[in-house]
LOTOR-138064 format. One line per 8 residues: their letters; for each residue x, y, z of C-alpha. Coordinates in Angstrom, 1 decimal. Layout:
<recs>
A	X Y Z ~ ...
</recs>
This chain:
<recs>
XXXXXXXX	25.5 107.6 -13.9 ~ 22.3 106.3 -12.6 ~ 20.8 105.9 -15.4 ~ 23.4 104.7 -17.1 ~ 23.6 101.8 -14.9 ~ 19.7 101.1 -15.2 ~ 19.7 100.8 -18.7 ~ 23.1 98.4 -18.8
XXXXXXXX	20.9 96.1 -15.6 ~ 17.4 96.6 -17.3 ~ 18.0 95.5 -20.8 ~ 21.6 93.7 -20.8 ~ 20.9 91.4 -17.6 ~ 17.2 91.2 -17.2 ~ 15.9 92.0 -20.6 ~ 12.5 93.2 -19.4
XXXXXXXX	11.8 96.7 -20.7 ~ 13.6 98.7 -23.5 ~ 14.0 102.7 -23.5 ~ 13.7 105.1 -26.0 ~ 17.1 106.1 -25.7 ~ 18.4 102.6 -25.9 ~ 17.0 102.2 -29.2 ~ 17.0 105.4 -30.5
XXXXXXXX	20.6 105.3 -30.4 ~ 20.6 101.9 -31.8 ~ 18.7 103.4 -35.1 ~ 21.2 106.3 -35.6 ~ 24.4 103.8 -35.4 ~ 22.4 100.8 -37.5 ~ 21.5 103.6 -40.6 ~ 24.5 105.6 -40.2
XXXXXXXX	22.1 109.0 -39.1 ~ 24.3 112.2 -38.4 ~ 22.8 113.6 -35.3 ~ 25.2 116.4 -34.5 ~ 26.4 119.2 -35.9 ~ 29.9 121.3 -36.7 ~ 31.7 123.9 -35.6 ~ 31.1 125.6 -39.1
XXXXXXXX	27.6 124.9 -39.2 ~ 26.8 126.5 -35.9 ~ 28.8 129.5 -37.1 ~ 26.8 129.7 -40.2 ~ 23.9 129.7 -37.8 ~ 24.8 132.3 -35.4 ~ 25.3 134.6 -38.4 ~ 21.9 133.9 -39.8
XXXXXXXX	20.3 134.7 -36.5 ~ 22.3 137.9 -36.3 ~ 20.7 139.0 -39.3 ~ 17.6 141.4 -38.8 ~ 14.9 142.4 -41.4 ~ 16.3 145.5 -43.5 ~ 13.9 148.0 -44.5 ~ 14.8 147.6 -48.1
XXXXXXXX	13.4 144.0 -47.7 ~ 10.0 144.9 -46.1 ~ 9.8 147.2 -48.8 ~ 10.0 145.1 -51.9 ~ 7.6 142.5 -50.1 ~ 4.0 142.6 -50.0 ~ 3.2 143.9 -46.0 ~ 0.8 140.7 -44.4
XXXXXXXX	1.5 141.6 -41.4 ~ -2.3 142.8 -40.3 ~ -4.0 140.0 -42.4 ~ -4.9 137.1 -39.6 ~ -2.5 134.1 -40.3 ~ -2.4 131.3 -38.2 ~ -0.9 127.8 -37.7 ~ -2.5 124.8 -37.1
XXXXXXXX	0.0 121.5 -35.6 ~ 0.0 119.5 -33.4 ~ 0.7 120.0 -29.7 ~ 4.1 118.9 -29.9 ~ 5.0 119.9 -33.1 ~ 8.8 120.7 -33.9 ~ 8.5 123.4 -36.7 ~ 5.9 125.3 -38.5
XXXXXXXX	6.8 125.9 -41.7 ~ 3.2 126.9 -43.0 ~ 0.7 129.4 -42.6 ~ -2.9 129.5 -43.6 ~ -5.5 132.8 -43.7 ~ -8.8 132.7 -46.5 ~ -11.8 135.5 -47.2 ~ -14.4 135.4 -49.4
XXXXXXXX	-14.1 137.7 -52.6 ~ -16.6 140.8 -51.7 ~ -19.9 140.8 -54.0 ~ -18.1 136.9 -55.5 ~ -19.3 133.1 -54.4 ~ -15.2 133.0 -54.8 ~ -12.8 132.3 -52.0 ~ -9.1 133.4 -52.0
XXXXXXXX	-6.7 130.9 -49.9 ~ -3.3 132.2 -49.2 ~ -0.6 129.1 -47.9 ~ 2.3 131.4 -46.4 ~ 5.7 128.9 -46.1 ~ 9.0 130.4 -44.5 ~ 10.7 131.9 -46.7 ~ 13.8 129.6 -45.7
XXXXXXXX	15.6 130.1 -49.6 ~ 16.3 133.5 -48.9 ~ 18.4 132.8 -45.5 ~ 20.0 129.6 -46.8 ~ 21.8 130.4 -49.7 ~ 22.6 127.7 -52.3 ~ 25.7 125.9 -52.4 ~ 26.5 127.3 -48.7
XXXXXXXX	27.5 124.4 -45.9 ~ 24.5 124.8 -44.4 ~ 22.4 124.4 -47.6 ~ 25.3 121.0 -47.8 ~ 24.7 120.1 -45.0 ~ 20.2 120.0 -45.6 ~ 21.3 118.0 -48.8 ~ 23.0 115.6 -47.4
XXXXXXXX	20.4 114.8 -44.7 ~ 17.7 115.3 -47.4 ~ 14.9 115.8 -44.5 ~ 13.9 116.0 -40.9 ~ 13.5 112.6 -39.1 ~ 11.2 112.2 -36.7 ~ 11.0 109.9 -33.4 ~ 8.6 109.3 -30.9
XXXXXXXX	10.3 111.8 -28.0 ~ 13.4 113.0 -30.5 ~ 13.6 115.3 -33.7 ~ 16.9 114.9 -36.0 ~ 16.6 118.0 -37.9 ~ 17.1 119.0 -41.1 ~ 18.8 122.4 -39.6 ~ 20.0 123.1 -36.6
XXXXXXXX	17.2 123.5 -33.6 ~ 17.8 127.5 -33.7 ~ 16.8 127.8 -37.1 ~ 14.3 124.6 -37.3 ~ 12.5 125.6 -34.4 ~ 12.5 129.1 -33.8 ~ 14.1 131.4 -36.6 ~ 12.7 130.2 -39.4
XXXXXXXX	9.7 128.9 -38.1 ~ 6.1 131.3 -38.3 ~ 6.3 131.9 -34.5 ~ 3.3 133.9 -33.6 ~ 3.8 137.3 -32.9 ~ 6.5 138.0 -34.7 ~ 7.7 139.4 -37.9 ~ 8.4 136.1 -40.3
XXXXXXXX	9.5 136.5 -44.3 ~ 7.2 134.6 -46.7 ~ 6.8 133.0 -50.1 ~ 2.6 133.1 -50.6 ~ 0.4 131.2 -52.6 ~ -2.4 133.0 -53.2 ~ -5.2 130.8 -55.1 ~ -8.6 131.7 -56.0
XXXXXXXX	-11.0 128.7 -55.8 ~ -14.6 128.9 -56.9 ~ -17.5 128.2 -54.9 ~ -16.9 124.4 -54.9 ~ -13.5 124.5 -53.7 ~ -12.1 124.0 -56.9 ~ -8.6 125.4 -58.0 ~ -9.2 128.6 -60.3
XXXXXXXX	-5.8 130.8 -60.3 ~ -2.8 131.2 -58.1 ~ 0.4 133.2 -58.2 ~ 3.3 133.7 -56.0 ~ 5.4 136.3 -54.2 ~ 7.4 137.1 -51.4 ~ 6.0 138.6 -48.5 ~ 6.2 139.7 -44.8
XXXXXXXX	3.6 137.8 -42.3 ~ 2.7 138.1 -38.6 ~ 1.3 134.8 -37.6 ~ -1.9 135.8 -35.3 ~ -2.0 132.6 -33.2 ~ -0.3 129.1 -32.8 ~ -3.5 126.8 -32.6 ~ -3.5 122.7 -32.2
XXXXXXXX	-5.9 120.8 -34.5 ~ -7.9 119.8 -31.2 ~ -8.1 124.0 -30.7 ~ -9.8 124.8 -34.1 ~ -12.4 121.9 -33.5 ~ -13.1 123.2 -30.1 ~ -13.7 127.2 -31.4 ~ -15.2 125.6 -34.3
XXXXXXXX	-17.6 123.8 -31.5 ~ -18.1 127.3 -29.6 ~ -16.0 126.4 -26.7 ~ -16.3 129.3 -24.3 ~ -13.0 129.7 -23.2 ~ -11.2 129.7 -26.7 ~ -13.3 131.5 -28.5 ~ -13.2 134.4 -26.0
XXXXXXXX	-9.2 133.7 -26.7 ~ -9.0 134.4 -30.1 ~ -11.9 136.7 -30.0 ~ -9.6 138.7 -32.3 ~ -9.5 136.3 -35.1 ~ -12.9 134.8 -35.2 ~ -13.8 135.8 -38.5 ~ -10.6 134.0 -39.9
XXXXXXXX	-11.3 130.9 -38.2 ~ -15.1 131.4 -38.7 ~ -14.0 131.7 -42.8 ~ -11.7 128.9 -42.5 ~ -14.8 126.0 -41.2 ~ -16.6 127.5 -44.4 ~ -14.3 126.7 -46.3 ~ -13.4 123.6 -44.8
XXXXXXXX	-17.2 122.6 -45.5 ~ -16.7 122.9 -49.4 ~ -13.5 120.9 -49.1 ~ -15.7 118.0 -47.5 ~ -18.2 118.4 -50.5 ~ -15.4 118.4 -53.0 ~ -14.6 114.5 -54.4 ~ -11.4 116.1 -56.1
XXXXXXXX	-9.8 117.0 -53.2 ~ -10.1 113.7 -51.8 ~ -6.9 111.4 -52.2 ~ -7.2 108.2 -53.1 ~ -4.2 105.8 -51.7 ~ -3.0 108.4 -49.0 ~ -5.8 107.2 -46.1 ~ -6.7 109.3 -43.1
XXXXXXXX	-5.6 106.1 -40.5 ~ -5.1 106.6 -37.1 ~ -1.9 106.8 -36.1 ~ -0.9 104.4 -32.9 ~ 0.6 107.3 -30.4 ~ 2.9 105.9 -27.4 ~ 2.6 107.5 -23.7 ~ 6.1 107.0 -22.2
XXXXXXXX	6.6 106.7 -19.1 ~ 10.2 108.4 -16.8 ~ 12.4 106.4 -17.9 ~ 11.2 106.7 -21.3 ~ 9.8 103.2 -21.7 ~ 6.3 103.1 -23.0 ~ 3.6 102.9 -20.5 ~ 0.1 102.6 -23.2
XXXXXXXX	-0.1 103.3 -26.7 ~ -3.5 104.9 -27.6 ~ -4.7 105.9 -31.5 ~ -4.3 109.6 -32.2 ~ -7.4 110.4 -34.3 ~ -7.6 112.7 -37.0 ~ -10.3 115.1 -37.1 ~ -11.4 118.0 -39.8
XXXXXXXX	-9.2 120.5 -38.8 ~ -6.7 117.8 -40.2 ~ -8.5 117.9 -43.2 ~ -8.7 121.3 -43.7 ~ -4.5 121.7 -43.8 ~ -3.5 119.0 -45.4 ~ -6.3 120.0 -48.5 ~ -4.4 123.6 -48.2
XXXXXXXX	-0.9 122.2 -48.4 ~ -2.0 119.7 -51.6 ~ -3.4 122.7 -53.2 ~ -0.6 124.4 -52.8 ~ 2.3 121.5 -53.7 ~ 0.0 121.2 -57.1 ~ 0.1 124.8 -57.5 ~ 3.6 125.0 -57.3
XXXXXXXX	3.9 122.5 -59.8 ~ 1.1 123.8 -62.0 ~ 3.2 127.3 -62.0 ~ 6.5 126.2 -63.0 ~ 5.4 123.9 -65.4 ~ 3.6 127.1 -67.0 ~ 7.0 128.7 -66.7 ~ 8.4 125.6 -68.3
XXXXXXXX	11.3 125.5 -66.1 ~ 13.2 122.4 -64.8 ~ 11.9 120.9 -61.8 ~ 11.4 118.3 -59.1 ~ 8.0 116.5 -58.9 ~ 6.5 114.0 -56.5 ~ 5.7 111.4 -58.4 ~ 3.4 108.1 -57.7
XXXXXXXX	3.1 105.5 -60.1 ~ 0.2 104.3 -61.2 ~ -0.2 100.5 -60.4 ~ 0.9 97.3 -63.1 ~ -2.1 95.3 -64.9 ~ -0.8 92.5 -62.4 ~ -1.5 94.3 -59.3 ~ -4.3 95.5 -60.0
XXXXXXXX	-5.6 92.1 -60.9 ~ -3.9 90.8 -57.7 ~ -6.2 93.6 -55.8 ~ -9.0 92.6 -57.9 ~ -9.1 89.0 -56.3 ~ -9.0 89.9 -53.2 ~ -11.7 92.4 -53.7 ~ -13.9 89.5 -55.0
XXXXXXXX	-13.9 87.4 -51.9 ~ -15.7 90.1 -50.1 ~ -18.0 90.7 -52.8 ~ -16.5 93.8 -53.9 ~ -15.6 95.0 -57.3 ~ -13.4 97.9 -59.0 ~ -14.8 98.9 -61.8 ~ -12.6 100.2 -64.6
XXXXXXXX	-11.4 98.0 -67.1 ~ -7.0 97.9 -67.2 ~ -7.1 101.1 -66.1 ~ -9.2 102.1 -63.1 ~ -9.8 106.4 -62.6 ~ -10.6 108.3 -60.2 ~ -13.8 107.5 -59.6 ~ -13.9 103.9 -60.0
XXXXXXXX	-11.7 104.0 -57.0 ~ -14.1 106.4 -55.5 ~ -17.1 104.3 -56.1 ~ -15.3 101.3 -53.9 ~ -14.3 103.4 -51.0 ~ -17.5 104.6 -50.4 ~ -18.9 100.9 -50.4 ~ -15.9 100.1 -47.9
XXXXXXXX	-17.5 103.2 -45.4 ~ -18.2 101.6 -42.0 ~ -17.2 98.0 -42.6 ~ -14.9 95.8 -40.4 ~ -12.6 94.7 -43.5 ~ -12.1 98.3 -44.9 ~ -9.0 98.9 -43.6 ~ -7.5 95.7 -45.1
XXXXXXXX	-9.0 96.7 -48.3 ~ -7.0 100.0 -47.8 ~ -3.6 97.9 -47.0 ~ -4.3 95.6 -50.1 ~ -4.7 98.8 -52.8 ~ -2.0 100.3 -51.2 ~ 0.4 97.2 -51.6 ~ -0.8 97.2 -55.4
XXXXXXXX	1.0 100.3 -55.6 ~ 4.7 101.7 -55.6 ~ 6.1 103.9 -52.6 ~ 6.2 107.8 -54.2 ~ 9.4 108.7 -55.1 ~ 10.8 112.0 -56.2 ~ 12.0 112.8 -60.2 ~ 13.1 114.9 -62.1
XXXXXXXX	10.8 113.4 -64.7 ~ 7.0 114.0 -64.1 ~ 4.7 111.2 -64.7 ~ 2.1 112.2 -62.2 ~ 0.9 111.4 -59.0 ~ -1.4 108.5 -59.1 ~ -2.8 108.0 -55.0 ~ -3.7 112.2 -55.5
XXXXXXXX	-4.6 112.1 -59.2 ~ -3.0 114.9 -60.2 ~ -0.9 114.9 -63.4 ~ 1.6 117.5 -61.9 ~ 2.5 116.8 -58.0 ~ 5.7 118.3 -56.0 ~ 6.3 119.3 -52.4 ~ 6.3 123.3 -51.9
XXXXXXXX	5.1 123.5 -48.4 ~ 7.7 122.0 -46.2 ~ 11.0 124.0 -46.6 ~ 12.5 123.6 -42.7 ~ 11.6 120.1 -43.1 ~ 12.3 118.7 -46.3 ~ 15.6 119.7 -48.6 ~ 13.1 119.0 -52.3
XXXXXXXX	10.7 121.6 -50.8 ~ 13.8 124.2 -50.6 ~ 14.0 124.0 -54.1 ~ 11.1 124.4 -55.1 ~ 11.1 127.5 -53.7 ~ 14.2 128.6 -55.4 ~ 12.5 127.6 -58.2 ~ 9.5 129.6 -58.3
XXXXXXXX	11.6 132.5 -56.8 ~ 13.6 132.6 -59.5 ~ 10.6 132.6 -62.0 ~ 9.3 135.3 -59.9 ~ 12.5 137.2 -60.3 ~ 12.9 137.6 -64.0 ~ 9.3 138.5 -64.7 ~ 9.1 141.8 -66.3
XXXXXXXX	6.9 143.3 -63.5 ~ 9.0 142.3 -60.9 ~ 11.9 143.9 -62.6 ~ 9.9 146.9 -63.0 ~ 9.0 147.7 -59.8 ~ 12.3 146.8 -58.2 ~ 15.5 148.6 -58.2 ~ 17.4 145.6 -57.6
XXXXXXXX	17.1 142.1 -57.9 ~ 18.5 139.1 -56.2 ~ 19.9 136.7 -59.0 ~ 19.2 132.6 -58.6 ~ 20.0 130.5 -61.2 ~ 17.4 127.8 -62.6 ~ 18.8 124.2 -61.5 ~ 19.5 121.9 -64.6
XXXXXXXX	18.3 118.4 -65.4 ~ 21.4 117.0 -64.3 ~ 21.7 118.7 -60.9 ~ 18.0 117.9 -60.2 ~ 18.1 114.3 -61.1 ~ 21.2 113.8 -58.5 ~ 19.0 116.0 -56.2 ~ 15.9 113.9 -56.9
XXXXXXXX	17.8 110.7 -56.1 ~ 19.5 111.6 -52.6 ~ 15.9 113.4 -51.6 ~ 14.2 109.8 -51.9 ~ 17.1 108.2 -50.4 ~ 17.3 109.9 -47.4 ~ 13.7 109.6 -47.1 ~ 13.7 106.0 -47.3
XXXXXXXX	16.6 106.1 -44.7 ~ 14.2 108.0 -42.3 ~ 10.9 105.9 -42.7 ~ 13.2 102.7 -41.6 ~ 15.4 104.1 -39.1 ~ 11.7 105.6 -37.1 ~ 9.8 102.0 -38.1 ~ 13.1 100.3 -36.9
XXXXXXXX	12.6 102.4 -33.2 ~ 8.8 101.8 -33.3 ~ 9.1 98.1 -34.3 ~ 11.3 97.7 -31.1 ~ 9.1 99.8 -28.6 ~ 6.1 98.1 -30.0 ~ 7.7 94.3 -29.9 ~ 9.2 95.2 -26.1
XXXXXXXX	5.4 96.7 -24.8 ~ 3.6 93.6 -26.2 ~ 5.4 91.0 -24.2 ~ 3.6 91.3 -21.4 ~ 0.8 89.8 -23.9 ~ 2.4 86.7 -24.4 ~ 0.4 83.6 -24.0 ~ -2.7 85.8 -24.1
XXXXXXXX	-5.8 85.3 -26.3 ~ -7.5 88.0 -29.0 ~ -9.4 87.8 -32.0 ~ -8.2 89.0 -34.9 ~ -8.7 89.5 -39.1 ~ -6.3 87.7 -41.8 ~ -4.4 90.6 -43.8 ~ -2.4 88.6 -45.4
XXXXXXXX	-2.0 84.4 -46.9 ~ 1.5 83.1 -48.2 ~ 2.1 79.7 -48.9 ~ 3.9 79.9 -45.4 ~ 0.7 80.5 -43.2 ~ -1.3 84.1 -42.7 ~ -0.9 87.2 -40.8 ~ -3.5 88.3 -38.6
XXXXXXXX	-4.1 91.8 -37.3 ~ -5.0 92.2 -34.1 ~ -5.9 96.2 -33.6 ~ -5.9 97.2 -30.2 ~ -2.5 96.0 -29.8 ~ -1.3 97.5 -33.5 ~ 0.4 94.6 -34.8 ~ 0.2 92.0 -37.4
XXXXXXXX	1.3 88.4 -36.1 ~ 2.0 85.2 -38.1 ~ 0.6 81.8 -37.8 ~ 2.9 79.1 -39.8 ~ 1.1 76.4 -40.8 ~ 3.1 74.1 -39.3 ~ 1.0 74.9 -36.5 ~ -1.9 74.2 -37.8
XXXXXXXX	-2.2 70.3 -36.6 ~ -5.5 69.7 -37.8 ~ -4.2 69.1 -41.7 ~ -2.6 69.4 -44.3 ~ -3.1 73.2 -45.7 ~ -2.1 74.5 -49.4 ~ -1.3 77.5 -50.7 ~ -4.0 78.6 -53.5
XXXXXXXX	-2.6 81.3 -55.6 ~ -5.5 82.7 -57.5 ~ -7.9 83.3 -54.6 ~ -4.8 83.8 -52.1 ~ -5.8 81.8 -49.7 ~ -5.2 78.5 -47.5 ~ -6.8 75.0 -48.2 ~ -7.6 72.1 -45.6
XXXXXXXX	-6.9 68.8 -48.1 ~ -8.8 66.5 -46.5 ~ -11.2 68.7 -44.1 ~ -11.5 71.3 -46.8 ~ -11.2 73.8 -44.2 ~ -10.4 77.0 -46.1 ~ -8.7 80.3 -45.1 ~ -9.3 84.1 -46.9
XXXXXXXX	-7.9 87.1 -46.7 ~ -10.4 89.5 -44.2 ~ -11.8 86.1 -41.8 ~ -11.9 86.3 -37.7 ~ -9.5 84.2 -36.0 ~ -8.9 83.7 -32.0 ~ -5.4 83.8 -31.7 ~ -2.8 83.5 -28.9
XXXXXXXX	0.6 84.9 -29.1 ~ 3.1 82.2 -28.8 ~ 6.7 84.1 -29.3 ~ 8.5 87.9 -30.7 ~ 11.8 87.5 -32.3 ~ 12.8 91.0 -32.9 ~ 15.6 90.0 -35.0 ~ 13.3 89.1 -37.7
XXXXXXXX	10.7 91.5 -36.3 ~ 8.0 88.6 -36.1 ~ 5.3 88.1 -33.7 ~ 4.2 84.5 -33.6 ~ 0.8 83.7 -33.1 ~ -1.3 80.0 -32.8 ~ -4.9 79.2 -33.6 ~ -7.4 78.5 -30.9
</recs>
C-alpha cells in the first residue's frame, strides 16, 4: 500500500522521479507483452521437472561429465544456456573447441503448449531489474540452464580449428555435461591476471582456463573472426536506487573474456549453419543485408569530411572495411563513424532464405547457441538433431531412435516471420523503458552546459551527442538566431547564408539543455 501510494504522489502529482515498475508496466500494456503464465503451462512444467535422467539416455550420449566445462556471464545473468571447454590436439598445433548448449529440444517437445507458448513469445525480453522469459523461471533459470555441479543434457559442437584460429571441421552430438564452475567475465580476467584468491578457487580447472586465454590470444590475432558492423560499445548500465528509481548510470565495459565467448558462440551459429547446409536440409538463417549503392555513397560522404575513405569500388569487402576501422582506432569521431556505417545498413532479420550475413561476413549465418532464450535457436537444434538422427552410424549404434520430422519451407518461413517480429517487439518495448528512465534521470541536467559532437544534420537542425550523459539532443535551427542556415544535401551539413558559418557531421559544440518531451522522446538542446 505504501508504495502504492508513493508511486500515485511521486509521478501523478509531483512528477519528479519515475520507477522502474512504473514504466515497466507501462511497456508490457503499450506492446501488448504477455508476462504471465497458465494453469496448463505450469503443469506442463512441473512434469518436465519431475522428469529425471534415465540410464538409457546417459547411455546413448557421449559421458562429458569429467571434461572441465564452464560458463562465463555476467553477474546477473538470467540463464546460461552455453558452455565452453578447449585442449590442444596432443603432438598437433590444432585446437579442439567444444560449445555445449542445453539440450532444451529434447524436454520441449514440438507442437506441445509449452513449445506454443516459446513461439508465440518468439524470445526472452530483457529489462534493466526484470526478465520476461521465454519459459517459465523453473525451466529458464534453473532446469534447463548448465547449473554447475550438476548433471545437464547437451547438444556439442565440437570444432577443430587450426593454429590460427581458423574453422577446420566440426560435428554434432548429444551429450551429458557437468559444468565445473559458474565464472563472471570480470572472474576469467582476474585468474587470467593471477589473482590469488581465484586462482587458488578454481585451482581444479586451471588448465581449462589456462587453455581457454591461449586460445583467446589467436582469436585476437585472427582478422576473420572479427565482425564488422556488430561493435564492442559500451553499454550505459543504470544503478537503481530502493525504490527502483535510477540513482547513476555508469558504462559497463567489455573486456576479452567478452571476446573470447562471443567468438565461440559465432563459431558455433556458423557451424550450425555450415552443417545443415551440408545436409541440405531446410532451415532458418540469420541473415544481414548487405548495404544499397546509395548508402554506401551516403556513408561515403560523410567519411570524406574527416578525411577518411572506404576503399572498394560498389561493393566494399571485408577488408576494405577493415582497413577503415583500424584508421578509426583511438580517435574522438570513431564512434560516429560506427553509428553512420551502421545506419547504411538494414537491421538483421531472420529467413528462411539465406543471403548471408553481411556485418559477420559469413555467407551462411543462424542462431544455434541460445535455445532458453530464443524460439529460432530451438530449431535449429531440432534441426541438426534430426540430421543426427538418420545418419547411418547413429542408427547403428542405437537400438532406438527418437523420430523428429525436418520443418518445411512453409512452416519455417511463418516461423522466420514471427521470430523477427517478436524480436522487434522486444528491442522497442526495453528502448521504450530505457528512453524513459534515461529522459526522467537527465532532468536534473536541465539548463546545464556540456560539450558535445554533431551525429547527425537534417534540414531541421543537428543532433549532438553528449556522452557522459548517453544521449543524443537536438538543436532546431530556429534557434540558431545568428542566420539564416540551409540544409546542404551532398555534404550533409548546415550553411550560415550570409556568415557562411558551416556545420558537419563529427564538430564540438557547447550546448545547454533547454527542454525533454518524452512524448516524442526529444531532448532539446541550444548553442552557446
Amino acid at each position: 500500500m505504501h508504495s502504492i501510494f508513493y508511486r500515485i504522489i511521486n509521478i501523478k502529482i509531483f512528477n519528479k522521479r519515475i520507477n522502474f515498475t512504473y514504466v515497466y508496466k507501462k511497456s508490457l500494456r503499450k506492446y501488448n507483452i504477455r508476462s504471465k503464465w497458465s494453469k496448463q503451462i505450469k503443469d506442463a512444467v512441473n512434469m518436465i521437472q519431475n522428469q529425471k535422467i534415465s540410464d538409457k539416455e546417459i547411455h546413448k550420449r557421449k559421458d562429458l561429465r569429467k571434461f572441465s566445462f564452464i560458463t562465463i556471464d555476467e553477474k546477473d545473468s538470467y540463464d546460461f544456456d552455453d558452455a565452453i571447454y578447449c585442449y590442444l590436439v596432443k603432438n598437433t598445433l590444432k585446437w579442439k573447441l567444444l560449445v555445449a548448449i542445453s539440450d532444451v529440444s529434447f524436454y520441449i517437445k514440438q507442437n506441445s503448449i509449452l513449445d506454443q507458448e516459446a513461439l508465440y513469445r518468439g524470445t526472452s525480453i530483457y529489462f534493466p531489474l526484470k526478465v520476461i522469459p521465454m519459459f517459465p523461471k523453473k525451466l529458464s533459470t534453473d532446469f534447463l540452464s548448465l547449473l554447475p555441479n550438476q548433471d545437464k543434457l547437451c547438444i556439442i559442437c565440437e570444432m577443430t580449428l587450426s593454429k590460427f584460429g581458423d574453422l577446420l571441421k566440426y560435428k554434432y552430438y548429444e551429450a551429458i555435461i557437468q559444468s565445473h564452475a559458474r565464472l563472471t567475465y570480470t572472474n576469467i580476467i582476474k585468474i587470467w591476471n593471477q589473482d590469488f584468491f581465484l586462482c587458488k578457487k578454481f585451482k581444479k580447472i586451471k588448465r581449462s582456463l589456462k587453455n581457454l586465454q591461449d586460445l583467446n590470444n589467436l582469436f585476437i590475432k585472427n582478422n576473420t573472426l572479427k565482425k564488422i558492423i556488430s561493435f564492442n560499445y559500451d553499454e550505459p548500465y543504470f544503478i537503481f536506487n530502493s525504490l527502483d528509481i535510477i540513482d547513476k548510470i555508469v558504462l559497463k565495459k567489455k573486456n576479452l573474456a567478452h571476446d573470447l565467448v562471443e567468438s565461440c558462440m559465432l563459431l558455433a551459429n556458423k557451424s550450425s549453419a555450415l552443417f545443415i547446409h551440408k545436409h541440405n536440409k531446410a532451415s532458418l538463417f540469420r541473415n544481414h543485408a548487405y548495404p544499397t549503392y546509395n548508402k554506401i555513397t551516403d556513408f561515403r560522404k560523410i567519411l570524406k569530411k574527416f578525411n577518411l575513405r572506404l576503399t572498394g569500388g560498389k561493393k566494399p569487402v571485408l577488408k576494405d572495411y577493415f582497413t577503415l576501422l583500424y584508421k578509426l582506432k583511438n580517435k574522438s569521431y570513431k564512434e560516429i563513424i560506427q553509428l553512420s556505417l551502421l545506419k547504411s545498413t538494414k537491421k538483421a532479420f531472420y529467413s528462411e532464405k539465406n543471403i548471408g550475413h553481411f556485418g559477420l561476413a559469413e555467407k551462411f549465418y543462424t542462431h544455434f547457441t541460445s535455445p532458453i532464450r530464443r524460439y529460432s535457436d530451438l530449431v535449429i537444434h531440432r534441426i541438426i538433431k534430426s540430421i543426427i538422427y538418420n545418419d547411418k552410424k547413429y542408427i547403428r549404434n542405437n537400438t532406438y531412435t527418437n523420430k523428429i520430422s525436418f520443418y518445411n519451407l512453409q512452416k519455417l518461413k511463418k516461423i522466420a516471420k514471427k521470430c523477427s517480429i517478436t524480436e522487434k517487439k522486444a528491442d522497442k518495448a526495453c528502448n521504450f523503458v530505457i528512453n524513459i528512465l534515461k529522459f526522467d534521470f537527465i532532468k536534473k541536467n536541465i539548463k546545464k552546459k556540456f560539450y558535445g559532437m554533431i551525429s547527425h544534420i537534417t534540414q531541421f537542425g543537428f543532433f549532438v551527442k553528449i556522452n557522459h550523459l548517453f544521449i543524443d539532443g537536438f538543436v532546431h535551427v530556429s534557434t540558431l538566431k545568428d542566420d539564416y542556415y540551409y540544409y546542404n544535401k551532398k555534404t550533409f551539413s548546415l550553411h550560415g547564408k550570409y556568415s557562411k558559418k558551416k556545420f558537419f557531421i563529427g564538430n564540438t559544440v557547447y550546448v545547454r539543455i533547454l527542454s525533454l518531451k518524452l512524448k516524442n522522446k526529444m531532448v532539446y538542446l541550444n548553442l552557446i
